[in-house]
N, C-alpha and C positions, 0 to 999 in steps of 0.2 A: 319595749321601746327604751325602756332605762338604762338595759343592758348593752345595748347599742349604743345608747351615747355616752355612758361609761364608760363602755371596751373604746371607743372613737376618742373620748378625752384622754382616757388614760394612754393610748397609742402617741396624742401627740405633744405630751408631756415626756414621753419618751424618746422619742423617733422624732422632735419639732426642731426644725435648724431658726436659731436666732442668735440673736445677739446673748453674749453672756457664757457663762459655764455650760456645757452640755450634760445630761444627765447621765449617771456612772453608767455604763456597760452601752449606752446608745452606740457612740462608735463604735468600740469591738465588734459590738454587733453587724455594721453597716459595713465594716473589713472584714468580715468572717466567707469562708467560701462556703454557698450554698450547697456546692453536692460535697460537700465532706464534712468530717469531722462528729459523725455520727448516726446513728439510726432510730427509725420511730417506728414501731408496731403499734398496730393499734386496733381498734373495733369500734364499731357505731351501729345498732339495730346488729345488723349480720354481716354486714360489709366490713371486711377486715384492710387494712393498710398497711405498708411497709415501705417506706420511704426513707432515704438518707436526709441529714438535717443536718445543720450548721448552729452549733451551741456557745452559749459562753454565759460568763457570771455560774456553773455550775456553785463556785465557793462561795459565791453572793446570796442578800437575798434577793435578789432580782436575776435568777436565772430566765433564760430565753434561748429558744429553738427553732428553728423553722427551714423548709423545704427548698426555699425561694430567696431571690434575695432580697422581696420585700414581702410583705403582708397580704397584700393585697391582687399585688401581680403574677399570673403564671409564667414567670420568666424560662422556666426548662419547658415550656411546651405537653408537660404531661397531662395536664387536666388538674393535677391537684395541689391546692396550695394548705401547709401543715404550719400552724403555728403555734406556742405554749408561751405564757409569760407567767414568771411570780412574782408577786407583789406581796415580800413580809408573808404573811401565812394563807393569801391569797394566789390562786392559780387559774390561771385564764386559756381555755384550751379551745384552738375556732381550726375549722378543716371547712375549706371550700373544695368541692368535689365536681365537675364539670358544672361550675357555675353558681351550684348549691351547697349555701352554706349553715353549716352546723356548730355553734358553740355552747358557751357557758363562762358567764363571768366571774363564779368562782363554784369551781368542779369540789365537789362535796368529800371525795379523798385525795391527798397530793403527802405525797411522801421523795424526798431526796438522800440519796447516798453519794459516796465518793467517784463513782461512775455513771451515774445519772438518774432520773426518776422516772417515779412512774405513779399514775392515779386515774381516778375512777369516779362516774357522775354521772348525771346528766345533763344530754346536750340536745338545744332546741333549735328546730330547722327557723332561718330566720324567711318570716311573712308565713309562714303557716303556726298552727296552733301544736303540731307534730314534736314528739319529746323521742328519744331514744337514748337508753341506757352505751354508757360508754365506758371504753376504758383503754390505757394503754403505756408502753415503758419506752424508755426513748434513753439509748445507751451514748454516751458522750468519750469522743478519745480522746 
């Protein structure tokens, strides 16, 4: 439950429209086109993924990716919604998959280069006690 409301604080500290300064990379983000601009592989249990994603802050440390044009939404109709944030040395990695969702509020390896990252953890199906080893790279153009 911490995790949750963690990952949910810290989304809208990012992603929150108010009055004031908005936080670095939230725009880009929220202009960036969802089917471009990169790709995600990945793995969960035995379920493997491959999915375009839309990146930006890669030079930041607040890099962020995702499938969709928001978090939470299947906006392309595929079933799967792919997201990653970094926070400093923190990396936040949630895949919703026809409805079930799978995260981790900071994935135990996270490594970035000049063309994008990749890392590895575990990820826990949320309202079950269910853990499944993860991992995956996510190339940014």
């Amino acid at each position: 439950m911490k995790k949750i409301v963690l990952a949910s604080t810290l989304f809208l500290l990012l992603f929150g429209c108010g009055e004031g300064e908005p936080v670095a990379g939230a725009s880009a983000m929220k202009e960036a086109a969802p089917s471009g601009g990169g790709s995600f592989s990945g793995r969960v249990g035995e379920q493997i993924y491959n999915v375009e994603v839309a990146c930006t802050g890669l030079d930041q440390d607040w890099f962020m990716f995702r499938s969709d044009r928001t978090d939470s939404t299947d906006s392309n109709g595929d079933g799967l919604i792919v997201s990653g944030m970094q926070n400093g040395d923190k990396f936040i990695l949630t895949i919703v998959d026809q409805g079930v969702k799978y995260s981790a509020g900071k994935l135990a390896k996270f490594n970035k280069n000049a063309n994008g990252a990749q890392g590895s953890g575990t990820l826990w199906q949320d309202g079950a006690s269910s853990s499944f080893d993860a991992e995956f790279t996510v190339t940014c153009d």
